[in-house]
C-alpha positions in Angstrom: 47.6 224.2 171.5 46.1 222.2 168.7 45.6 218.3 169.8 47.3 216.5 167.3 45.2 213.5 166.1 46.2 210.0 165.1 45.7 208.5 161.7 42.9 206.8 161.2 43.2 202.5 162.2 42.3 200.5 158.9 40.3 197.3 160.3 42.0 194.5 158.6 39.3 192.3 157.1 39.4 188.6 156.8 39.7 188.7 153.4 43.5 189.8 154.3 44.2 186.5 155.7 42.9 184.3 153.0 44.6 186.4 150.5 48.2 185.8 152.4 47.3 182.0 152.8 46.6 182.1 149.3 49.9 183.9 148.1 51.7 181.5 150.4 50.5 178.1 148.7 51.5 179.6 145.1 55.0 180.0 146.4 54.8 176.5 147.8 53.5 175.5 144.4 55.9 177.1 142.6 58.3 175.7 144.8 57.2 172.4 144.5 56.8 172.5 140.8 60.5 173.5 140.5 62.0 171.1 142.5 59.6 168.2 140.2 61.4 170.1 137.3 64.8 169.7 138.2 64.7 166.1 139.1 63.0 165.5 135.4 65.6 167.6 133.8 68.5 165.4 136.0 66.9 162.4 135.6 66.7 162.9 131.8 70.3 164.1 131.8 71.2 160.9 133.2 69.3 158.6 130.9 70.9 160.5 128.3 74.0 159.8 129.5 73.5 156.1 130.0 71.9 155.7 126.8 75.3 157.1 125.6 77.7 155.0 127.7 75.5 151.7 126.4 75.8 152.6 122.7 79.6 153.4 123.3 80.0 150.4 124.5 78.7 148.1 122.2 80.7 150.1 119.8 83.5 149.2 122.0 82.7 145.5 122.1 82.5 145.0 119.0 85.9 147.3 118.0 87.5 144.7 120.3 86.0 141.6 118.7 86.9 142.9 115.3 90.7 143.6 116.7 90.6 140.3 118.2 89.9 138.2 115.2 92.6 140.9 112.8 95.4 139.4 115.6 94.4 135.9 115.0 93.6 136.3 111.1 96.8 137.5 110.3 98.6 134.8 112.1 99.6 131.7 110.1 100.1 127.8 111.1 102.1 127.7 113.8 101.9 131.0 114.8 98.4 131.0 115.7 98.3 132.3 119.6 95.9 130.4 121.8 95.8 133.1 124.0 96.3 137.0 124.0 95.4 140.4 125.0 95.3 143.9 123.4 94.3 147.4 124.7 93.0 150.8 122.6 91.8 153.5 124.0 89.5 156.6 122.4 88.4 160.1 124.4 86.2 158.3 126.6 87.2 155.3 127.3 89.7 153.0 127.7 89.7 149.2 126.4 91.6 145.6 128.2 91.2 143.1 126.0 91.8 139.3 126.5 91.3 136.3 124.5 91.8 132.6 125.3 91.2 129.3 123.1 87.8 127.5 124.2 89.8 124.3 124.0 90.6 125.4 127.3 87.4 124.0 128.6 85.1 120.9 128.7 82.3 121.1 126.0 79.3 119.4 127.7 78.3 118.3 124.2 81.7 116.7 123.4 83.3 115.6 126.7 83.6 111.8 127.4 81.9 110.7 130.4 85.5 110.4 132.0 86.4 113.5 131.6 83.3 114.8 133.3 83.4 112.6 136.2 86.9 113.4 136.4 86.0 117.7 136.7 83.4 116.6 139.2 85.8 114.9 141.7 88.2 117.5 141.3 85.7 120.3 142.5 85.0 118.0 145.3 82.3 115.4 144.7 82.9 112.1 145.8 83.8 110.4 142.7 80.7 107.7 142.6 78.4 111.0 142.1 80.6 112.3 140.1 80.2 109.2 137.9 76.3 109.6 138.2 76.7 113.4 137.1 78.4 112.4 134.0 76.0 109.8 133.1 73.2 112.3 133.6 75.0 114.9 131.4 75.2 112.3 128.8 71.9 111.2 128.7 70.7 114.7 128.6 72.5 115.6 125.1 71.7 111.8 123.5 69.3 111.7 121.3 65.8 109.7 122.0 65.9 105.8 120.1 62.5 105.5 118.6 60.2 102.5 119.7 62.6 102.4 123.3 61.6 103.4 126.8 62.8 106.5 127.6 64.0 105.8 131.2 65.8 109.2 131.7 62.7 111.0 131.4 60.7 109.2 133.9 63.2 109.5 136.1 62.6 113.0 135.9 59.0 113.0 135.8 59.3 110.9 139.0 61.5 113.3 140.6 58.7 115.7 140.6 60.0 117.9 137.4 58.1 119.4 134.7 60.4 118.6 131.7 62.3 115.6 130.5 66.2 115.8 128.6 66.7 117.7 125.3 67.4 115.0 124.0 69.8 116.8 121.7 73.1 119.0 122.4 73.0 121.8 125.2 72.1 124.9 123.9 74.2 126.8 126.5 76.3 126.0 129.7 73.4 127.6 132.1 71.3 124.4 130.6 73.4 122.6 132.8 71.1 123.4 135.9 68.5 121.6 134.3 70.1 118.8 134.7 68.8 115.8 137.5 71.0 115.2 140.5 73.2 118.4 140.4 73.5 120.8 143.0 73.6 124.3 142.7 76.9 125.2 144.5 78.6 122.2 142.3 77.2 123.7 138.9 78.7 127.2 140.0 82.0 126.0 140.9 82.0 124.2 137.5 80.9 126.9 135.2 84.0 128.6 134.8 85.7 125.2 133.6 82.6 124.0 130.7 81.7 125.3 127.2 79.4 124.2 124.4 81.6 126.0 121.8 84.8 124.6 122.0 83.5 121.8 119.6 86.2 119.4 120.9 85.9 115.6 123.1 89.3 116.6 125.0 91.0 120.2 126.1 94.1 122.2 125.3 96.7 121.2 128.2 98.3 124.6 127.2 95.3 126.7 128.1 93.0 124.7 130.1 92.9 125.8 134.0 94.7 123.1 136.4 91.7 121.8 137.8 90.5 120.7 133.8 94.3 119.1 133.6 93.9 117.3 136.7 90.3 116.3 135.6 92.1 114.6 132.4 91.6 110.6 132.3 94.8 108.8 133.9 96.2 112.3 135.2 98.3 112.0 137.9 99.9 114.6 140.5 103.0 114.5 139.1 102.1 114.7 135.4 99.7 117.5 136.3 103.1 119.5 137.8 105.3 119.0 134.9 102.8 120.2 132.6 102.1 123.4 135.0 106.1 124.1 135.4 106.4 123.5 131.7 103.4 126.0 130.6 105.2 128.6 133.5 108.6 128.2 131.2 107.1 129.3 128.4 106.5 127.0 125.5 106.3 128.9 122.1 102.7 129.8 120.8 100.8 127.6 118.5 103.2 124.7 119.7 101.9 121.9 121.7 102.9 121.4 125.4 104.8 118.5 125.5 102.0 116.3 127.6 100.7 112.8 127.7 99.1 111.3 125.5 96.5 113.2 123.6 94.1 110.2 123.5 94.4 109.3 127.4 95.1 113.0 128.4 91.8 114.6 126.3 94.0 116.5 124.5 92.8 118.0 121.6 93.8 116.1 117.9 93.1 120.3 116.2 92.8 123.5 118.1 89.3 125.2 118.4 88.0 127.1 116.2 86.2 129.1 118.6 87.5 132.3 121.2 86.5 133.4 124.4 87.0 137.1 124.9 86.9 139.0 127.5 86.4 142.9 127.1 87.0 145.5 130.2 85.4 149.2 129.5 86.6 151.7 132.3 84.7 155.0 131.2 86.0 158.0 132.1 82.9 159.3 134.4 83.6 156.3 136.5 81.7 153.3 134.5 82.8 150.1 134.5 81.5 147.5 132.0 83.3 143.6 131.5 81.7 142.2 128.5 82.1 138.4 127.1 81.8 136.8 124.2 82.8 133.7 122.5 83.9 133.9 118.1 84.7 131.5 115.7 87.7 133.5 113.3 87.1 132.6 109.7 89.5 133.2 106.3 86.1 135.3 105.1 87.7 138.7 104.8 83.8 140.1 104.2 82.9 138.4 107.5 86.3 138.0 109.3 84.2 136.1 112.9 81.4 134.9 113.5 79.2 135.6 117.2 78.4 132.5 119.1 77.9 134.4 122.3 77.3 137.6 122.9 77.2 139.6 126.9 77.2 143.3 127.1 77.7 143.3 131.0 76.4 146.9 130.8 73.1 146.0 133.0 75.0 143.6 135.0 74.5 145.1 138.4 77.5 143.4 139.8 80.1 143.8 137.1 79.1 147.7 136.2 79.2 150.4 138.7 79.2 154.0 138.8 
């Protein structure tokens, strides 16, 4: 018999290995390099999309704004609403709209010093320092006498603060922290109830919230509930409340000019946007409102969620 014989054994080299570490780390590489890929094509996808959503919704805002003064354009005297809401939608999205009279508020530029002290004792400040609070509101938003001591400011520059009053009217309600002597939980619970736009000394009893009735001058309890279950009944729009008396009460002698309106976006992918503003509605038909205040919401991290 014939011996069979094997097949010659290659030696592997070690070469072989490097070249199948090698091999391995271009897959990784490639891997890798894929994965980066996808996350800069999803990231891009996404700022694409929230570019989209934000120029939507300005659209949006200002759709609602334009809607909002058409309502209150077309209205005449007496039928003029102080308050009001609408809704629209399009493919994408779908619009709330609400509007309310600014009268509904206390201008800190306007408001007597009673009707300030009077909000502050409401929201719970004993009413001595609520008297202060006003006096210091005041004197922020009065303009400097020439050739007198300005005693508010070194009050403030004694305080330890590195600025003194405007001297002039507040430019916005979040000036309010500025202010000496409040506190920052008193100035929070007070900011839905203030303006600088209303343009008015008193408030609408009609629209104002019940703690700016019961902040009225000579308010009492029982006034405060007749003009709450009258409002519930239902007086007609554009007529005044029957209240006390506008002088005493801070009632306003006109309705404001200006509108707060506020505007909820619900996307369809899920986003949710409240925007704000404040108008003034003029008889211009080539420039129907004007802006006073203008809040997108859209990178409000509180208000807009996915």
């Amino acid at each position: 018999m014939i011996p069979l014989r094997s097949a010659p054994t290659r030696l592997q080299s070690p070469s072989d290995g490097f070249i199948v570490v090698a091999v391995l780390w271009i897959i990784i590489a490639l891997a890798s390099l894929t994965m980066i890929y996808a996350t800069y094509v999803s990231r891009v996808a996404s700022s694409i999309s929230v570019d989209d959503d934000r120029l939507q919704s300005e659209a949006l805002m200002s759709a609602a704004l334009e809607l909002t003064a058409y309502q209150l354009t077309t209205a005449q005297g007496d039928t003029v609403p102080t308050h009001g809401q609408l809704d629209f939608h399009t493919d994408r999205a779908r619009v709330l709209v609400q509007y309310r009279s600014e009268a509904a508020r206390v201008d800190l530029n306007r408001a007597p010093k009673e009707l300030l002290a009077g909000l502050f004792a409401v929201l719970g400040t004993d009413p001595e320092q609520a008297k202060s609070h006003a006096d210091s509101i005041i004197a922020w938003r009065t303009p400097r006498r020439p050739l007198v001591t300005d005693e508010e400011a070194s009050r403030y520059l004694a305080a330890g603060l590195s600025y003194v009053p405007r001297s002039g009217p507040f430019a916005h309600v979040e000036e309010l922290r500025l202010v000496r002597g409040l506190r920052p939980e008193l100035i929070e619970r007070a900011m839905p109830f203030l303006t600088v736009y209303s343009g008015l000394a008193g408030v609408d009893v009609r629209e104002a919230a019940p703690e700016v009735i019961a902040a009225l001058p000579g308010m009492t309890q029982g006034r405060l509930n007749a003009i709450l279950q009258q409002r519930q009944a239902g007086s007609p729009q554009g007529r005044p409340a029957s209240s006390p008396d506008p002088t005493r009460a801070g009632g306003p002698a006109e309705p404001s000019k200006a509108v707060r309106v506020d505007i909820h976006i619900a996307f369809e992918n899920g986003r949710r946007i409240q925007s704000e503003a404040v108008i003034v509605v003029s008889s211009d038909t080539d420039a129907p409102y004007h802006v006073l205040s203008w809040h997108d919401g859209f990178d409000d991290p509180i208000r807009t969620t996915r």
